[in-house]
N, C-alpha and C positions, 0 to 999 in steps of 0.2 A: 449444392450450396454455392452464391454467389455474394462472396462477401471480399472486402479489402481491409486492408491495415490503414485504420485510420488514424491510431494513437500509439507509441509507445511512453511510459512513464514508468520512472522509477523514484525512490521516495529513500537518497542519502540515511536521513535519521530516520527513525522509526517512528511513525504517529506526528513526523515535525518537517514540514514541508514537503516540497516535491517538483520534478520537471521535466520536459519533456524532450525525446530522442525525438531526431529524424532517422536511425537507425543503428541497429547496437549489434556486433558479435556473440549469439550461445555457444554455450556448448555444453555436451550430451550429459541428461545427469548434473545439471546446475543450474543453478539459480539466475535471475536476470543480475548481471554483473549491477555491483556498483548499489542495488536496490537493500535497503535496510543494510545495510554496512554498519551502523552505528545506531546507538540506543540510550537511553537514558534511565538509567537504575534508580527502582525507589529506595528508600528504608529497606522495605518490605521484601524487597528482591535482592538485598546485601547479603546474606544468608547462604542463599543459595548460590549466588554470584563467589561467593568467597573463597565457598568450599569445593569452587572447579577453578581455579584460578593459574596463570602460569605469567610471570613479572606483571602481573596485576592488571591483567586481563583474563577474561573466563577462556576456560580451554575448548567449553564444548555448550550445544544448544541451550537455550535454558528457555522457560513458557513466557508467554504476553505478561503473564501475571508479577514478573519481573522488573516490569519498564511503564514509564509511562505513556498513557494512551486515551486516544479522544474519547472511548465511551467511559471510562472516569473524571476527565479534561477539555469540556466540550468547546472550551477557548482553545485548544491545542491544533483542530481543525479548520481554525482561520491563518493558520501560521504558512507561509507558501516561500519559496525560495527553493536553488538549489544550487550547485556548481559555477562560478563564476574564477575559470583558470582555474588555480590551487587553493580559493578560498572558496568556501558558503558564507553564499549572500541570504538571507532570513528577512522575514517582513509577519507585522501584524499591526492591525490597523488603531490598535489599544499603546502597542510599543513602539521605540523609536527601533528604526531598521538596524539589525545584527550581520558583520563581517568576521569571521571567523574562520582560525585553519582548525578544523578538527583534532589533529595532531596532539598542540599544546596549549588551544583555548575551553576545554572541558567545564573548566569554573565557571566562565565570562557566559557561557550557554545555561549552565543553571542558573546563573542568577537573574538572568532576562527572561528565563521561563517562569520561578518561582512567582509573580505575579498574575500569572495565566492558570497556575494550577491552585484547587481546589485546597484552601487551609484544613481540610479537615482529611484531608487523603496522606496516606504516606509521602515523606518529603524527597523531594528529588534531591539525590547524591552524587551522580559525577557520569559522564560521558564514555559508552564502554564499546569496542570493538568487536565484532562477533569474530568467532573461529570460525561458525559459518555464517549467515546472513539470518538477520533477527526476524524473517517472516513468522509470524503464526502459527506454521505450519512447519514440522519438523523436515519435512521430506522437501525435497529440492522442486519443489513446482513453481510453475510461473502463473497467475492468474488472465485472464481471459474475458472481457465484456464485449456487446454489443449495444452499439449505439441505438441500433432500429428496438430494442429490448428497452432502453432507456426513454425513448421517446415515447414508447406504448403505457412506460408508468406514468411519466409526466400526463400525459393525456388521462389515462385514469384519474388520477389526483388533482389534476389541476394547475400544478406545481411544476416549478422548472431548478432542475436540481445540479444539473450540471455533472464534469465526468470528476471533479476532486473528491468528492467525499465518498468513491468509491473506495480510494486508492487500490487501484488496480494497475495492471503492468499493461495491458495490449487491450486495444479497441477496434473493431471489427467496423466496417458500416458496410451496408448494403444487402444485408441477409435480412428473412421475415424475424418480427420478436419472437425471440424466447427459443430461435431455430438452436441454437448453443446448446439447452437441455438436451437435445436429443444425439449427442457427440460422445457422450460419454462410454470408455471404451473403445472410442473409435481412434485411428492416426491422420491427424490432417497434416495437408505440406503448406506451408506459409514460406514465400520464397525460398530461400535456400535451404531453410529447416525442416522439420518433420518431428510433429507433438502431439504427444498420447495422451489426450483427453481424461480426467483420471479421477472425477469428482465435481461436484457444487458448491461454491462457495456460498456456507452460512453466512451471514449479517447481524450483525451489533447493532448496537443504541448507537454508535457515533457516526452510521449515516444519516440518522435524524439530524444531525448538523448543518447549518449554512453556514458553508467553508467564506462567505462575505463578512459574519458576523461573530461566528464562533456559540453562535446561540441556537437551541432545538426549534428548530420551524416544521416537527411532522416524527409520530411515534412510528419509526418504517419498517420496523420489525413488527410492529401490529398490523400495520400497511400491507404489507409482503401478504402474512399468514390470512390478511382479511379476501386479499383480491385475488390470492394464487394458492393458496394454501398448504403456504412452506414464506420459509423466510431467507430464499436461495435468491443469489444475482449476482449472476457469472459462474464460471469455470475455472477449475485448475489444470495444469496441463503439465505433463513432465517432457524434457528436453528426451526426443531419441537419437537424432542425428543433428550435431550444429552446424553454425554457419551463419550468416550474416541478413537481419533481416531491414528492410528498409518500409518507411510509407508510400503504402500504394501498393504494395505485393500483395496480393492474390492468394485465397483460401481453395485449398482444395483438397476433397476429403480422398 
């Protein structure tokens, strides 16, 4: 395999912007630091948030189905920003730009969202901290795409999709498409790290998104199962040994 780090990204809120490393410290058995750190609770997710709760933050993981998220908020995937010092800077092309400390602007974040999100979905409640990081995914992985995998749909389709409506943590370039399916199981070294390959990442409706418009340009889960027959794109990978990885380092299985 001859592949390099083309992207790292991580994604502060959960389903609400995102931005990109030139290089960030793992470590073993953890999540990409800093990536879903914060979340946005429905109605619907109060419940359950409540009743793990410790000074009024949840104490332990709780499911997607908690928070909101672009494949019920497809205006949610036009929202892009992230880290600027000790503030998040937010932008949407419908809203006037959002500066906010995490901290103690939770209100001032739902109520510039509540125009984006869906009247008829459970209502957004208030800005919440994970105990651990709000991925998807219970277990501590970090997700994994490549570029040359990206280009080979676009070319199918037609379509030029871009790396946001993945959201994903690490981008690969220079390997053949779809070379990543066959990693699974296996430990690659990406500079100073070394990552156990450890599953496929399923796809939602809210990559059908254009993270430009916040609106469905392409059903890609029908997309996926029609042209591959699976509705897999990318990889997960658990941290073995950390360390520091930079763009431009080098895949090696």
């Amino acid at each position: 395999m001859t592949a390099r780090l083309a992207h790292i990204r991580r994604h502060p809120i959960k389903s609400i912007g995102g931005e990109g490393l030139d290089s960030v410290a793992l470590q073993a058995a953890r999540r990409l630091p800093g990536d879903r750190e914060w979340a946005v609770l429905t109605e619907a997710g109060e419940r359950n948030a409540q009743a793990s709760e410790t000074d009024g933050q949840p104490d332990r993981w709780l499911p997607k189905s908690c928070f909101l998220r672009g494949v019920s908020g497809p205006e949610l995937q036009a929202i892009s920003g992230g880290w600027q010092g000790d503030l998040l800077s937010l932008r949407h092309p419908s809203q006037p730009d959002l500066t906010l400390n995490p901290e103690t602007d939770g209100e001032r974040l739902v109520e510039w969202l509540r125009p984006l999100w869906p009247a008829e979905a459970p209502a957004p409640t208030r800005l919440v901290r994970g105990a651990g990081i709000w991925t998807d995914q219970k277990w501590p992985w970090i997700s994994i795409l490549s570029l040359s995998s990206l280009a080979a749909l676009e070319e199918r389709t037609g379509q030029t999709f871009g790396i946001d409506r993945w959201r994903g943590n690490l981008w690969l370039e220079g390997d053949k498409p779809f070379a990543e399916r066959d990693l699974i199981g296996q430990v690659i070294q990406l500079g100073e790290v070394e990552l156990r390959i450890t599953d496929h990442v399923g796809r939602c409706a809210a990559t059908g998104v254009d993270t430009e418009t916040g609106k469905v340009d392409i059903d890609m889960v029908a997309t996926l199962e029609n042209l591959y027959g699976h509705h897999d794109f990318g990889i997960f990978a658990e941290v073995v040994t950390g360390g520091t990885i930079r763009i431009g380092d080098e895949v090696r299985i």
